[in-house]
N, C-alpha and C positions, 0 to 999 in steps of 0.2 A: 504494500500500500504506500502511497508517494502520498507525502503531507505535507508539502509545500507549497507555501502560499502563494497563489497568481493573483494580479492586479488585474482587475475586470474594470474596462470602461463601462458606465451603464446612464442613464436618462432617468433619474428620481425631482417628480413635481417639475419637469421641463428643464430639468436643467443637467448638465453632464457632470457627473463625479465618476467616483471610481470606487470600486470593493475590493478589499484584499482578504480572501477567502481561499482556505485550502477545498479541494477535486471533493472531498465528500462532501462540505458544507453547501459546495456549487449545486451538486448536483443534487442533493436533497430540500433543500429551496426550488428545482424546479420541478421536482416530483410532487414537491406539497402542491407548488400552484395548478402543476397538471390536475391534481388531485379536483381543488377545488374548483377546476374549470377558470382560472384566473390568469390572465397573462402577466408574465414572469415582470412587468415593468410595474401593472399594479401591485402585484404582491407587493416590489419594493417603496413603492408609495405609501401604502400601509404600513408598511415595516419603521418608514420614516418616521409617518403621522404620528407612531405609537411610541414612537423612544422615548427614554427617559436621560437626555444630554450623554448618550453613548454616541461613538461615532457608530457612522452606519453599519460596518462590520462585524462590532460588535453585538449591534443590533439585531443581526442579520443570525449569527448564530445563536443567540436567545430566542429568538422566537422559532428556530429550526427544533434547539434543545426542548422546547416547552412544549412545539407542538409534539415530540417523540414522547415526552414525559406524559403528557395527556394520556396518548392512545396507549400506551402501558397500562396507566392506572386504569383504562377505562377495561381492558383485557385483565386484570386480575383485579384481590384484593389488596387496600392498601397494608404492607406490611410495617408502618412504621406512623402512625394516624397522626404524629407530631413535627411530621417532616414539609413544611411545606416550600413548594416552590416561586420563586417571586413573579406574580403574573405578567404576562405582556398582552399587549392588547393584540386582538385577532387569531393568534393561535389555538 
């Protein structure tokens, strides 16, 4: 598994930045939005809207992390009732 970070040009709210995200983070952001039927520029607009003063990268794998963390919990019980995760919006 290669875990090195690429600089992604991308178009968030009209305007061009960049994502520095390693190959699994990339590609599980665009399976989530495939997921929700969402294109990969909204998802990031979303992901913007709902930051909490992360840069976007950041941002970008919290809400990856949270949405994995959901569908876990929602596939079993929780084992640990006192563990919670900090939410982000949309995931």
């Amino acid at each position: 598994m290669n875990s090195a970070i690429i600089k992604r040009s991308v178009v968030v709210a009209g305007k061009k930045t960049s994502v520095s995200l390693e190959d699994t983070f990339w590609l599980a952001l665009k399976e989530i939005a495939h997921q929700k039927h969402v294109p990969l520029g909204q998802m990031l607009d979303l992901i913007a809207d709902g930051r909490d003063n992360a840069n976007l990268s950041s941002a970008v794998r919290q809400y990856v992390m949270q949405h994995y963390y959901n569908a876990a919990q929602s596939a079993r019980p929780v084992v640990r009732p006192d563990f919670v995760l900090r939410s982000v919006a949309g995931a």
